[in-house]
N, C-alpha and C positions, 0 to 999 in steps of 0.2 A: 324408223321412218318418222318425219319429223309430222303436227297437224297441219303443218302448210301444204306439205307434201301429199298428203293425205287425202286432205282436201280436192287437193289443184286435180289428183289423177279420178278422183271420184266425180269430180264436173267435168271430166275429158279435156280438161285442158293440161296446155305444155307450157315447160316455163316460160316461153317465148310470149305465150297468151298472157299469161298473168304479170311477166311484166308488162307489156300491155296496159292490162285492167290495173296496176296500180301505180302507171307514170312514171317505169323506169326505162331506161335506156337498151337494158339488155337484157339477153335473162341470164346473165351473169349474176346478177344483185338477188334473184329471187334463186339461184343453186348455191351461193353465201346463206341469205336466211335460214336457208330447205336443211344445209347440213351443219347450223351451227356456227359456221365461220366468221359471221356478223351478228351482230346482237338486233334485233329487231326495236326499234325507236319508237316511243309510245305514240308519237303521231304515224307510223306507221301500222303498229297493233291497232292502231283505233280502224285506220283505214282495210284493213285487213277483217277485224270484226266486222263492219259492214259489209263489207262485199260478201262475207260468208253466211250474211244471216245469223252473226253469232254461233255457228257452227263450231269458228275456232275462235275465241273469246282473247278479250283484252286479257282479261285473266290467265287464262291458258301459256300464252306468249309475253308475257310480263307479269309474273307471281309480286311483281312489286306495286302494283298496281290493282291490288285485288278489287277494290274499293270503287275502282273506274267503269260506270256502266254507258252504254252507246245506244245513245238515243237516232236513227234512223229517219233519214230525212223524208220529211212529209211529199207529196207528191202536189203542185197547185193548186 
């Protein structure tokens, strides 16, 4: 199981939610991510680290990228 996967059932949510929460169309694109079938795009892993809390890390879902840390936007 992938950590998106992981993730997404351990906040109760469905892929339907999470594409949702990251502005896709279907959750089509997040059961591509979930099993591999699409490569996750670093403006995606970033969007992804945040919404997890870094749970599931840029790092994590892009080893090429190790380097990349996510700075979490401030609130007003």
């Amino acid at each position: 199981m992938s950590k998106i996967a992981e993730w997404r059932r351990k906040s109760g949510l469905t892929q339907a939610d999470l594409a949702i929460r990251l502005g896709f169309k279907s959750r089509a694109h997040v059961s591509a991510l979930e099993n591999g079938a699409e490569r996750v795009s670093a403006e995606m892993a970033i969007a992804i680290d945040r919404l997890t809390s870094g749970e599931v890390s840029v790092s994590t879902l892009r080893p090429d990228l190790h380097d990349v840390r996510v700075i979490s936007a401030l609130a007003p």
